[in-house]
NUPA-731917 format. One record per residue (C-alpha): residue in one letter; x, y, z. Coordinates in pm, 1 decimal, decimal comma, padded with zeros to 6 digits. Example, Ala and Ser with C-alpha at 12.3 -4.5 7.8 and 13.67 -1.06 7.14 Angstrom:
REM NUPA-731917
<atom "a" <01230,0 -00450,0 00780,0>>
<atom "s" <01367,0 -00106,0 00714,0>>
//
This chain:
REM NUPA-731917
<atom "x" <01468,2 02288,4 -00824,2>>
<atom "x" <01309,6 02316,6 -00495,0>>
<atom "x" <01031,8 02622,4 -00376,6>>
<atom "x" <00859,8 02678,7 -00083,3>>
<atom "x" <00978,4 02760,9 00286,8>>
<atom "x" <01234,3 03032,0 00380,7>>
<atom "x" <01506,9 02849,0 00301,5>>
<atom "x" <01501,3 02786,9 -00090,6>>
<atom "x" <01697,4 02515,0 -00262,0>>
<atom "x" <01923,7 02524,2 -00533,7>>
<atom "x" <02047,3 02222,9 -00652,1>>
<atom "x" <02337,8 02113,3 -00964,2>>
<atom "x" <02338,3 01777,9 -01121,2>>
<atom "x" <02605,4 01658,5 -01301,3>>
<atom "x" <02562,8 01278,8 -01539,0>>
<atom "x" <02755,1 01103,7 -01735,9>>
<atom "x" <02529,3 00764,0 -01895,8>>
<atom "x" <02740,8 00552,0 -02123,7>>
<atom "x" <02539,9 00191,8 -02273,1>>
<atom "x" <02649,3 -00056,4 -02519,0>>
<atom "x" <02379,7 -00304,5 -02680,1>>
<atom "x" <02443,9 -00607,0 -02891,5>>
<atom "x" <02224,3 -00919,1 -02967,4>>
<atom "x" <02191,9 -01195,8 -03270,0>>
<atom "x" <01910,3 -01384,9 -03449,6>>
<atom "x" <01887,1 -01693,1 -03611,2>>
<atom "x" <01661,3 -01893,4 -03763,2>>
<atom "x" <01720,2 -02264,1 -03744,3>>
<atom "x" <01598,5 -02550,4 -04040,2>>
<atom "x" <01333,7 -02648,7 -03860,2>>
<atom "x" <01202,6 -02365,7 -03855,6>>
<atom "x" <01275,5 -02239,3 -03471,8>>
<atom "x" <01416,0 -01900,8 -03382,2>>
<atom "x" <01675,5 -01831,9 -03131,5>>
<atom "x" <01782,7 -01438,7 -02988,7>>
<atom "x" <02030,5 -01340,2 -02783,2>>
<atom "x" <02095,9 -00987,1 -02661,6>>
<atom "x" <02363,3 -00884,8 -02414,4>>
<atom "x" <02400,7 -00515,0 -02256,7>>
<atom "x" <02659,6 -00349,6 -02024,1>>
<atom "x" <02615,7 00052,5 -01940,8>>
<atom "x" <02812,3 00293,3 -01670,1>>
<atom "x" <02622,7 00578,0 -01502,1>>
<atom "x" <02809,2 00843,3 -01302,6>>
<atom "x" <02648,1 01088,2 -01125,6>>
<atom "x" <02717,7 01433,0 -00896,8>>
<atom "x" <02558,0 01683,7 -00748,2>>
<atom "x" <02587,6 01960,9 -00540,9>>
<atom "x" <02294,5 02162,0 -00287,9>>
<atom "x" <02277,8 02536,0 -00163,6>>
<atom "x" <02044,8 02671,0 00055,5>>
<atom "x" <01961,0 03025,1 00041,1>>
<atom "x" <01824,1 03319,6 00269,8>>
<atom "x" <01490,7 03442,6 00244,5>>
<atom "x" <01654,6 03733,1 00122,8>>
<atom "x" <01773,0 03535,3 -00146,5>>
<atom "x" <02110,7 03740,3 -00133,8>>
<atom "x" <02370,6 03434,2 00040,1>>
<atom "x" <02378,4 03144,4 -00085,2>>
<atom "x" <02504,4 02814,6 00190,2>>
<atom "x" <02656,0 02475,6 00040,0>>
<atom "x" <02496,2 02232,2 00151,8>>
<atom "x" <02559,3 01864,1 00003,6>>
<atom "x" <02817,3 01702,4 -00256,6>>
<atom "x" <02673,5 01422,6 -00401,3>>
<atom "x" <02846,1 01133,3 -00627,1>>
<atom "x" <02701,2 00827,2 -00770,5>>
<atom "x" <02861,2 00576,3 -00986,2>>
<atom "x" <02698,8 00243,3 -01074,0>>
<atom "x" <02720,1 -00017,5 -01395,7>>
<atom "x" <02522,0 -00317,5 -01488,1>>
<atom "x" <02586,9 -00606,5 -01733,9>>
<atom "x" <02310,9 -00832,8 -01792,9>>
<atom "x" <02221,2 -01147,3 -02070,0>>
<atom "x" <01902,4 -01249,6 -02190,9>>
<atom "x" <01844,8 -01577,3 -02486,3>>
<atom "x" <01532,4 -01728,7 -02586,3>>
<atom "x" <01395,1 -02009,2 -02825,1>>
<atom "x" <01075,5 -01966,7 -02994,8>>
<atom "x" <00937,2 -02260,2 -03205,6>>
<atom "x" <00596,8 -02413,4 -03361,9>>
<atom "x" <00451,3 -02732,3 -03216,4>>
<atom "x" <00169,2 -02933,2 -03299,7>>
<atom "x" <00062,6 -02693,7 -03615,5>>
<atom "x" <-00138,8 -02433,5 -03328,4>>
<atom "x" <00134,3 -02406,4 -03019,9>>
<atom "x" <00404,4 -02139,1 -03055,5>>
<atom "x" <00633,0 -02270,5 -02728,1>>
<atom "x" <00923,8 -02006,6 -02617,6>>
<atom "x" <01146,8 -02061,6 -02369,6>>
<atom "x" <01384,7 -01816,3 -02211,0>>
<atom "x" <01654,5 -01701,3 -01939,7>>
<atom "x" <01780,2 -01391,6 -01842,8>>
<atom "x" <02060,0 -01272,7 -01599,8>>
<atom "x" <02177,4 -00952,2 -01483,2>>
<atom "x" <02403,6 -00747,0 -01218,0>>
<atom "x" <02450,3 -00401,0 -01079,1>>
<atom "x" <02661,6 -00263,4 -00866,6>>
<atom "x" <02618,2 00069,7 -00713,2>>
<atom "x" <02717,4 00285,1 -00444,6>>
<atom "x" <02621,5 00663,9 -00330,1>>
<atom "x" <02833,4 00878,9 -00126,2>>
<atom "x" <02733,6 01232,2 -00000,3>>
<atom "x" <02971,6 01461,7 00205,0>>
<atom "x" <02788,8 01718,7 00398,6>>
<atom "x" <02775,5 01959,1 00733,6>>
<atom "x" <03029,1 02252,5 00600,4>>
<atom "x" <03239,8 02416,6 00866,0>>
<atom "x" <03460,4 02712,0 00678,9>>
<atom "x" <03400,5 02590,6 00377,8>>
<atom "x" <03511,1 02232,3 00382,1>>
<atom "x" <03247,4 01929,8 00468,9>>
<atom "x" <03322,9 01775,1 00796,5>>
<atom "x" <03088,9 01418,8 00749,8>>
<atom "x" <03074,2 01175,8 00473,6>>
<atom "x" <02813,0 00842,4 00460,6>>
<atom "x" <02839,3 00579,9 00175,0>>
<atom "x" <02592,9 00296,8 00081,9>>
<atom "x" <02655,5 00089,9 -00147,3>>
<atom "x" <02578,7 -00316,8 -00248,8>>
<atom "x" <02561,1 -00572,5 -00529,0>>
<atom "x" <02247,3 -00698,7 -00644,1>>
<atom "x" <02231,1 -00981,0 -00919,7>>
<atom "x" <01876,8 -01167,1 -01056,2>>
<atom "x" <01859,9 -01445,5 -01276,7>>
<atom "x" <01513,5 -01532,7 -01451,0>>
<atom "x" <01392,8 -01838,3 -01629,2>>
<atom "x" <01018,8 -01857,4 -01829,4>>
<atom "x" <00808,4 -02089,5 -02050,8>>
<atom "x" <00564,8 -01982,0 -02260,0>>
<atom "x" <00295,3 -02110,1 -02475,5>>
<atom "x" <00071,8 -01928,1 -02712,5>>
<atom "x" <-00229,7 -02171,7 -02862,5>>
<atom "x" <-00427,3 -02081,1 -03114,8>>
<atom "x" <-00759,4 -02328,1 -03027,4>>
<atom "x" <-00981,9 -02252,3 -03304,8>>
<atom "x" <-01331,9 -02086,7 -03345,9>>
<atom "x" <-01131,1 -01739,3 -03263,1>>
<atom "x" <-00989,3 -01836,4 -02923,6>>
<atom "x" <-00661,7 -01812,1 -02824,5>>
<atom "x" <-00466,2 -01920,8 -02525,4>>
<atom "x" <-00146,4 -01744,7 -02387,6>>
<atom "x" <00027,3 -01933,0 -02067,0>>
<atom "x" <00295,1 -01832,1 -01933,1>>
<atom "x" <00504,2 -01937,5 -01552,2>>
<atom "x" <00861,4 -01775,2 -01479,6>>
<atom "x" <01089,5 -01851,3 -01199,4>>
<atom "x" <01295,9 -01601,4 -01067,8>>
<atom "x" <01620,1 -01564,4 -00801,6>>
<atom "x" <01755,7 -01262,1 -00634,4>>
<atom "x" <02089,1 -01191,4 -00431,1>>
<atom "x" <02180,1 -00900,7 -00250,0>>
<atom "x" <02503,9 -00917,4 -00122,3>>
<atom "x" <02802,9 -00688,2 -00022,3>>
<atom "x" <02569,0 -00410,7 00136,1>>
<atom "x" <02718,3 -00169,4 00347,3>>
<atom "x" <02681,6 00202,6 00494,2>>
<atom "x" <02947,3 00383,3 00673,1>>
<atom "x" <02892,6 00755,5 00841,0>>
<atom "x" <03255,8 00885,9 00903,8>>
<atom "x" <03372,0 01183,0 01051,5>>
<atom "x" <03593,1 01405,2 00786,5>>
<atom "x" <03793,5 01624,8 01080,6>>
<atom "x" <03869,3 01381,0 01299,0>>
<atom "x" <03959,2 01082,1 01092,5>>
<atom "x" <03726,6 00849,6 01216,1>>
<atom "x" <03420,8 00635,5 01165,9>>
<atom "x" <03102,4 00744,8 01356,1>>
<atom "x" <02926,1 00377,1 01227,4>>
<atom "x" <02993,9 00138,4 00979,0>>
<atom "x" <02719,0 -00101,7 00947,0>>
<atom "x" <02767,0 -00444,2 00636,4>>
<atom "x" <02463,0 -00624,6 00616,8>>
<atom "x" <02385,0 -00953,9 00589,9>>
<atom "x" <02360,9 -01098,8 00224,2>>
<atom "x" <02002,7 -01247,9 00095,8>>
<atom "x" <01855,6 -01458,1 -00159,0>>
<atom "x" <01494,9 -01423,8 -00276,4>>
<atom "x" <01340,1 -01697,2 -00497,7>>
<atom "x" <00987,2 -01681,9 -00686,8>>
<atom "x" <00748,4 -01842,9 -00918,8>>
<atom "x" <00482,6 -01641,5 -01092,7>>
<atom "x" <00279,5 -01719,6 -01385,7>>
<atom "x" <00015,0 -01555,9 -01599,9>>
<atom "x" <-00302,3 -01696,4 -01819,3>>
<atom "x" <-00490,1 -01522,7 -02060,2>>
<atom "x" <-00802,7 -01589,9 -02326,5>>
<atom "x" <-00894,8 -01446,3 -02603,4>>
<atom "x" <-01239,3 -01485,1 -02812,4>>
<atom "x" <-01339,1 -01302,7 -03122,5>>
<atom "x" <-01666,1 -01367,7 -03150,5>>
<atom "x" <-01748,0 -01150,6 -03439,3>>
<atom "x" <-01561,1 -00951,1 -03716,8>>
<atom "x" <-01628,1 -00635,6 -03471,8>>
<atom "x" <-01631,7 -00784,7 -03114,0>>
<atom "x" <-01397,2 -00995,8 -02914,8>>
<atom "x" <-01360,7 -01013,0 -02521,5>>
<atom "x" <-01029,1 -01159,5 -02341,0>>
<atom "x" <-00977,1 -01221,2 -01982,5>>
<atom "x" <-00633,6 -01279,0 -01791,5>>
<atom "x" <-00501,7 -01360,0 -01417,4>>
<atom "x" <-00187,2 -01292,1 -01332,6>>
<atom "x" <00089,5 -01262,4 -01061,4>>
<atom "x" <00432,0 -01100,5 -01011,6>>
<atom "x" <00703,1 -01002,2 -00769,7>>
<atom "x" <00951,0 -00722,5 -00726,1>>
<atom "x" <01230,4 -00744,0 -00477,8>>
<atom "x" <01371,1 -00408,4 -00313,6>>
<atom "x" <01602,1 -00192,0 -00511,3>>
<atom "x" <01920,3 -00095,0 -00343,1>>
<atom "x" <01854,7 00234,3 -00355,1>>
<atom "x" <01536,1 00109,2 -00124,2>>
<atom "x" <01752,4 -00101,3 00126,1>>
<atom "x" <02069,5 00115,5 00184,1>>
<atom "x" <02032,8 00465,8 00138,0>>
<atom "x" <01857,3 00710,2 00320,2>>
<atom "x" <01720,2 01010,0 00146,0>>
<atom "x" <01761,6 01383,3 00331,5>>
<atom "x" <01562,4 01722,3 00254,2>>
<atom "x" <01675,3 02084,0 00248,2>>
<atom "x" <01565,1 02103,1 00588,9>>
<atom "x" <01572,8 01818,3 00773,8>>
<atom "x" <01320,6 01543,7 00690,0>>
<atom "x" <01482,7 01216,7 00653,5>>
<atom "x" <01308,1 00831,6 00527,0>>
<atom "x" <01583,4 00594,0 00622,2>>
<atom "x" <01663,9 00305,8 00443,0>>
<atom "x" <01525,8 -00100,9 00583,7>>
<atom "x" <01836,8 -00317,4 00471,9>>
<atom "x" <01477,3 -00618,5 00603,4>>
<atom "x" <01260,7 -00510,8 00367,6>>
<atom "x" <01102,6 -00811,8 00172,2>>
<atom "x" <00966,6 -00837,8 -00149,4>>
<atom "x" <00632,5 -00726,2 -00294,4>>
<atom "x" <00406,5 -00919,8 -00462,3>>
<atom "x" <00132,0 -00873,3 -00699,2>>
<atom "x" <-00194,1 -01094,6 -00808,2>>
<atom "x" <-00467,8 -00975,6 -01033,5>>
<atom "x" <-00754,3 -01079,9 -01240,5>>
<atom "x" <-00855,9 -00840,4 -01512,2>>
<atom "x" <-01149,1 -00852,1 -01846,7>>
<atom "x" <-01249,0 -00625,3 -02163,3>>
<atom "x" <-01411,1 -00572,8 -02442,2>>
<atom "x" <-01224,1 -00474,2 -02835,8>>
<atom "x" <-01486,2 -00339,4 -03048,2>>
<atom "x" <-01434,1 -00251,5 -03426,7>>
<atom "x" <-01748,0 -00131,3 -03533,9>>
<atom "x" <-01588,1 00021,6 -03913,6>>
<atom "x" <-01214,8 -00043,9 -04018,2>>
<atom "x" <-01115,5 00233,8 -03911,0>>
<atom "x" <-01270,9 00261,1 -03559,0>>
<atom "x" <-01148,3 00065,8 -03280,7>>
<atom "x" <-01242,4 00092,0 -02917,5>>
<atom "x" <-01079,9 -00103,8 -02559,1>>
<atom "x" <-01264,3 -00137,3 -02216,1>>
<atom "x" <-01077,6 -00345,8 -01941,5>>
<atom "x" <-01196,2 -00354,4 -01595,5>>
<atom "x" <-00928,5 -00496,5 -01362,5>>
<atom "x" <-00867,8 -00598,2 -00982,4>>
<atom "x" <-00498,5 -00630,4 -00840,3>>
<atom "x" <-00393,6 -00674,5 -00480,1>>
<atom "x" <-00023,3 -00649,7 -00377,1>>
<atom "x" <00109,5 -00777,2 -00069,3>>
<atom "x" <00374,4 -00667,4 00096,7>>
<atom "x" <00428,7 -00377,4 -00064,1>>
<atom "x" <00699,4 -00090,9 00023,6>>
<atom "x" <00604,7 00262,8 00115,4>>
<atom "x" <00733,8 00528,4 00295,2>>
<atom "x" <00567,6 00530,5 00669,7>>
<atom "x" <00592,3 00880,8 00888,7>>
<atom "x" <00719,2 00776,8 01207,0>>
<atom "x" <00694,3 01087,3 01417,7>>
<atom "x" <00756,0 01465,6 01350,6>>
<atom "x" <00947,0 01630,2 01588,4>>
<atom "x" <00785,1 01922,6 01787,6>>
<atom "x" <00886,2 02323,0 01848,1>>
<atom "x" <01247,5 02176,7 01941,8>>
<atom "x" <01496,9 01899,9 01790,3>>
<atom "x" <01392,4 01591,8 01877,8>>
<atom "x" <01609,1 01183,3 01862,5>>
<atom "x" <01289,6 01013,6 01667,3>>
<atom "x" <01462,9 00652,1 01585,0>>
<atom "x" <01549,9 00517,9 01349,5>>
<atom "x" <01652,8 00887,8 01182,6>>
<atom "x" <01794,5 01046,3 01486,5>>
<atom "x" <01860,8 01372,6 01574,6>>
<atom "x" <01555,1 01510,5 01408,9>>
<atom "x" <01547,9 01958,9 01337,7>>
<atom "x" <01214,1 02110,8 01460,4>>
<atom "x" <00922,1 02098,5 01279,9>>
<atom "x" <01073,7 01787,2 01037,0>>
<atom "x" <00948,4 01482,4 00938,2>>
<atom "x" <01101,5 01124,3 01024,3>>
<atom "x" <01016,3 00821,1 00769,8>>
<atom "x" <01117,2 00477,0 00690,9>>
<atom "x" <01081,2 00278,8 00399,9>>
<atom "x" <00838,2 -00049,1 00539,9>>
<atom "x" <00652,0 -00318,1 00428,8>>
<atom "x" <00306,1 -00230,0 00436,9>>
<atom "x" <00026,5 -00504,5 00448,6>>
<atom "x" <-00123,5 -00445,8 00164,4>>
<atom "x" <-00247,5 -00221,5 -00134,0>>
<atom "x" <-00613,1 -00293,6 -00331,7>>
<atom "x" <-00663,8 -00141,2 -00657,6>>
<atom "x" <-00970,7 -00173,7 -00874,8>>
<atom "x" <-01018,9 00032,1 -01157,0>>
<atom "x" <-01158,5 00083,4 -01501,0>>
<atom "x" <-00929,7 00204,9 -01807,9>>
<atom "x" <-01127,0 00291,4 -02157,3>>
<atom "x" <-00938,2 00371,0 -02516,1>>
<atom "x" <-01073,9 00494,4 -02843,4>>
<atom "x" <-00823,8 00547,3 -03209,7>>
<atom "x" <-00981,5 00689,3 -03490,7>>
<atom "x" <-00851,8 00703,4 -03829,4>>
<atom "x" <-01032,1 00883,0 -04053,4>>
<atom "x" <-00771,3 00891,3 -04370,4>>
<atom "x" <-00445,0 00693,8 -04448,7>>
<atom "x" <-00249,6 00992,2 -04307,2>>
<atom "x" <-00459,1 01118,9 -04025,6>>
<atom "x" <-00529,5 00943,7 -03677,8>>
<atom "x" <-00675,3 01070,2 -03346,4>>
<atom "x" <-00705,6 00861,2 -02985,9>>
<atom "x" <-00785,4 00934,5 -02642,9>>
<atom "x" <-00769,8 00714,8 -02325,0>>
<atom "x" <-00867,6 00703,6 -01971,4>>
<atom "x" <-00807,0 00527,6 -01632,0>>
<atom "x" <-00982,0 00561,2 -01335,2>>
<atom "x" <-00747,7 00381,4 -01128,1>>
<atom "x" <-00811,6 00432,6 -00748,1>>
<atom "x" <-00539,9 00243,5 -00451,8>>
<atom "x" <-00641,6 00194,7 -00111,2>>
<atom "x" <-00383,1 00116,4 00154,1>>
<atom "x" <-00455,0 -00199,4 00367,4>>
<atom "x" <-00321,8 -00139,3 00706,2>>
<atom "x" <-00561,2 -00265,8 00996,8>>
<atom "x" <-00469,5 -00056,7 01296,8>>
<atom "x" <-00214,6 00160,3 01113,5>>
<atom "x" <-00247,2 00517,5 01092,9>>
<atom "x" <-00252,5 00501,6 00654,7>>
<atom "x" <-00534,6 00191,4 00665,3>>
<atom "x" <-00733,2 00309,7 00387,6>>
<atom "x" <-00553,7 00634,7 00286,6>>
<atom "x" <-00487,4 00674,5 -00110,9>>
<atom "x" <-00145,6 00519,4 -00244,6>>
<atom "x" <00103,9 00743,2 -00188,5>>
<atom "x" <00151,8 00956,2 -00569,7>>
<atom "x" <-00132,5 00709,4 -00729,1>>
<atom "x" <-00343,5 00906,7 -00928,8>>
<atom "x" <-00706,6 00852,1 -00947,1>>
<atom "x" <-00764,8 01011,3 -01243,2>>
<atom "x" <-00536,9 00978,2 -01611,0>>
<atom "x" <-00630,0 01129,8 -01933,0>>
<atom "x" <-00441,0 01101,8 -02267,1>>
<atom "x" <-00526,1 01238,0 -02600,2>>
<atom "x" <-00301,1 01247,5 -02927,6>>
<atom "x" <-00327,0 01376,8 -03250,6>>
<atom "x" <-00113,9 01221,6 -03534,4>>
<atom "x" <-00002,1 01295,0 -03906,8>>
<atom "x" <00220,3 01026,2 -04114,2>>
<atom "x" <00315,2 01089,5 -04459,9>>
<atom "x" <00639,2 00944,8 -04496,2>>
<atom "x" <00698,7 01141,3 -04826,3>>
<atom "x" <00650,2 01469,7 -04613,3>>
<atom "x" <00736,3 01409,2 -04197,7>>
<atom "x" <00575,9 01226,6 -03947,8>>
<atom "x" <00409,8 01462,6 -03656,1>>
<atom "x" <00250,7 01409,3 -03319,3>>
<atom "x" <00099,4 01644,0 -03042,9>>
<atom "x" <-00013,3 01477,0 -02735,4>>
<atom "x" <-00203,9 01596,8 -02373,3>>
<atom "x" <-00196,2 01425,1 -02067,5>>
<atom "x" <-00368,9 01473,2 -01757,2>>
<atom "x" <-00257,8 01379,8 -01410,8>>
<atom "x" <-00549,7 01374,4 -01145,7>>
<atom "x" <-00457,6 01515,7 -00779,2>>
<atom "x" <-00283,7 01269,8 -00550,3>>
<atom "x" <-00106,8 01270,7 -00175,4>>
<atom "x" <00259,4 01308,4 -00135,4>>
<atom "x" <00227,1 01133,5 00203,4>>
<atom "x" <00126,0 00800,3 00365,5>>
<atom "x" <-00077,0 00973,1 00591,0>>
<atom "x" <-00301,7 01199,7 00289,1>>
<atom "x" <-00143,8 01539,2 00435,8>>
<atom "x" <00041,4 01653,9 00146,2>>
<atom "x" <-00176,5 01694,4 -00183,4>>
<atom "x" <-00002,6 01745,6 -00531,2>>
<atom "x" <-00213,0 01939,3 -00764,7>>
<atom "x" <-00352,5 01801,0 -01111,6>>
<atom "x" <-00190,3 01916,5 -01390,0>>
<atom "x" <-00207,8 01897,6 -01807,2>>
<atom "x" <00115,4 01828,9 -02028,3>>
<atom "x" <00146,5 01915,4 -02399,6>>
<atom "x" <00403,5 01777,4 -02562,0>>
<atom "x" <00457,0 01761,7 -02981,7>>
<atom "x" <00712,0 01569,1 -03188,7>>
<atom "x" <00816,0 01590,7 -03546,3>>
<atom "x" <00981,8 01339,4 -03782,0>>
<atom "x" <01164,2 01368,9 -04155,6>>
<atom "x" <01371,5 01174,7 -04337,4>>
<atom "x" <01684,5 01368,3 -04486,8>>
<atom "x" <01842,3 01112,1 -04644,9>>
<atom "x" <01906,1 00792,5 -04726,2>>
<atom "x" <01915,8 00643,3 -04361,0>>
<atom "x" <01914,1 00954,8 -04210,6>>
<atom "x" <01579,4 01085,9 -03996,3>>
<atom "x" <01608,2 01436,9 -03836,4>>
<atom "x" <01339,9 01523,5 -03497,6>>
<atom "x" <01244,6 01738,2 -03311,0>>
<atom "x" <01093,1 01718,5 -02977,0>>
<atom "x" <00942,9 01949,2 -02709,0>>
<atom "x" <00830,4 01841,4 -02399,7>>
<atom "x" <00565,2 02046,9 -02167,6>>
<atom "x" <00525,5 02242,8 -02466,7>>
<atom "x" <00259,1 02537,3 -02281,0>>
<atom "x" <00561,2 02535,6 -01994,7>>
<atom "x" <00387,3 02489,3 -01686,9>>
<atom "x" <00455,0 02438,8 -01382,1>>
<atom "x" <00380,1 02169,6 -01185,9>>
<atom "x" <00423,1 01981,7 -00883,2>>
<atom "x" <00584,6 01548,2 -00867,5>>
<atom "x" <00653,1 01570,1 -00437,5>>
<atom "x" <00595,2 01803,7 -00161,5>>
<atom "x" <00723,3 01780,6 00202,6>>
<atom "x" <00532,7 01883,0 00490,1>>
<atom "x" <00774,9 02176,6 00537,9>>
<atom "x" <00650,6 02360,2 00243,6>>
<atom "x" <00928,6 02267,1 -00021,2>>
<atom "x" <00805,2 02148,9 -00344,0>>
<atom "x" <01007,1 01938,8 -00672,3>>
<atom "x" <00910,4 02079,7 -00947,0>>
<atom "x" <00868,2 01911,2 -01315,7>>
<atom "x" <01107,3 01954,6 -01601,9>>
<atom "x" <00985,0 02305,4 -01727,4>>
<atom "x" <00962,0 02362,7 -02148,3>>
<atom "x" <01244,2 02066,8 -02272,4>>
<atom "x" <01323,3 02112,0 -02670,2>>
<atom "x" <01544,6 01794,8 -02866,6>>
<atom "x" <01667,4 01769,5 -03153,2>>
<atom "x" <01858,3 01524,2 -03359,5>>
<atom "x" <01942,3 01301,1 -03640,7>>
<atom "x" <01915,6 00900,4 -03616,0>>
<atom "x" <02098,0 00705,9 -03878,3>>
<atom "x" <02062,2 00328,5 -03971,2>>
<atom "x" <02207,5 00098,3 -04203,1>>
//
């Protein structure tokens, strides 16, 4: 649901999300152990948008919406002792998804007179080594390299004309492969019974979605951030250290302090806004008054360094308590870009987490939790501010019967409202309001 403006939003969503999981385990003479887990799921998806007057008495359609997509993807690994203090596991994973989105839109008497579709295939295969040492005197190694490949292929986007019949563009991109090697090392030392200290570098890479390459995402009124079929992928290093302190058995406490730079990464850039009349801004086009052209780019660079703190307390058997923080600020690195040093776009300085727990398995098992999200920009340019806000949320467990576990869930439990993205024009997406669950989980 979408407020703000004079020209509300109403919005229907209609999903369908069906999964199937499988997977085997077996443990070999020699003492090695070898899983295997396959998946396949199918996601449909429709929607449908209204505007309405500020009188809030006619109500326009807007957009139909559908989106069906399905993925099927394989992952094995071996895991076995060496040399009395190496635990070696080796691994490979492979998956594809195919998706497309299709959106009909501009009515005239009733009936939609355009249509665009996007859609593409985008398959990754993964292979990783691992080795976890145990070196003596309380230190252990973990080392770690992967190697990863991507393909996109089959992308396409089509805008046709409904009335007439005829295709306006129709645009198939060229396919790509994308091929990585990362790796991570960490170390571990506990010194004493109530103090250890581990350190850990690191790198990573993510490759565009599809969703990020082909499809272009329109407001209510207007503001468009078109797709970059070029974007390349993002990748991560980092270097992070802490501190685990157990001063009683049932006190335990986490400080990490951490550094991570990510090149390359992908963010939605304002290109222009159009002025007190319609306005061609490229690569959107035809752009209303007033509204807001983007495009999803490769920006040079993002630099986060932060500090993140954790405390659990457990005073009885049945009773626990735990809070955490992050202070986790993200600068933009853009020399001679508009957002060069600007705040991440939706990055939240500020995180705060606290959770009460009860577990008596003869009674129920309960939870109430609070988290805190710090004010952050909507915007590569720091224009748009989203509000803080506090969520409450509470869950309770009980076993019925033999197998059988019965919950219940609420999410935002206070109901409040609050802000996840903003556009210059005033309209605001607002989070899930008071969300209550139940059900019954059985296992055998």
């Amino acid at each position: 649901m979408y407020t703000g403006g004079d020209r509300p939003l109403r919005t229907e969503d209609y999903q369908t999300f069906n999964e199937g999981r499988g997977g085997l385990r077996w443990l070999s003479p020699t003492g090695g152990i070898l899983t295997a887990a396959l998946f396949g799921n199918h996601r449909t998806s429709e929607g449908n948008s209204y505007t309405i007057d500020a009188a809030r008495t006619t109500e326009t359609p807007q957009r139909h919406s559908s989106s069906p997509a399905h993925s099927i993807g394989l992952s094995t690994q071996w895991t076995q002792m060496a040399f009395a203090r190496h635990e070696l596991t080796a691994g490979v994973d492979v998956s594809s998804a195919q998706g497309s989105f299709a959106e009909q839109f501009t009515y005239v008497s009733g009936r939609t007179t355009r249509e665009r579709q996007v859609g593409g295939v985008q398959r990754i295969a993964g292979l990783f080594v691992q080795d976890a040492a145990d070196l003596g005197a309380g230190v252990r190694l973990v080392a770690s390299v992967r190697g990863d490949r991507v393909w996109n292929v089959d992308g396409t986007r089509v805008l046709r004309a409904l009335d007439a019949g005829t295709a306006l563009s129709d645009s198939t991109f060229g396919d790509r492969v994308t091929s990585q090697l990362t790796y991570s090392l960490g170390l571990r030392h506990q010194i004493t019974e109530w103090l250890g200290w581990r350190g850990s570098v690191y790198d990573a890479f993510r490759t565009p979605s599809m969703y990020e390459l082909y499809f272009a995402r329109f407001s209510s009124k207007g503001t468009v951030t078109e797709a970059n079929a070029e974007l390349g992928a993002e990748r991560l290093r980092g270097i992070e250290g802490g501190l685990d302190l157990t001063p009683t058995s049932s006190l335990l406490g986490r400080v990490t302090v951490y550094r991570n730079r990510v090149a390359s990464p992908i963010m939605d850039v304002t290109i222009a806004t159009a002025g007190a009349t319609a306005q061609v801004i490229d690569p959107c086009g035809l752009m209303p008054a007033k509204q807001t052209c983007g495009q999803r780019r490769n920006v040079p660079g993002l630099l986060s360094s932060g500090v993140e703190a954790e405390v659990e307390w457990h005073p009885t058997s049945v009773w626990s308590f735990g809070s955490g923080y992050a202070f986790s600020p993200t600068r933009v690195i853009a020399p001679g870009q508009p957002m060069d040093g600007n705040w991440a776009i939706r990055a939240a300085r500020h995180t705060v987490t606290s959770t009460i727990s009860f577990d008596a398995p003869r009674w129920a098992s309960a939870s109430l939790e609070a988290r805190h999200i710090g004010a952050r920009f909507d915007d590569d340019l720091n224009d748009v501010q989203l509000d803080a806000f506090w969520l409450i949320g509470f869950r309770v467990n009980r076993a019925i019967g033999r197998g059988l576990t019965a919950h219940i869930k609420v999410e935002n439990l206070l109901d409040e409202e609050f802000e996840v993205a903003r556009t210059r024009a005033g309209l605001a997406d607002m989070g899930a309001p008071r969300w209550i669950t139940a059900g019954v989980r059985a296992a055998w």
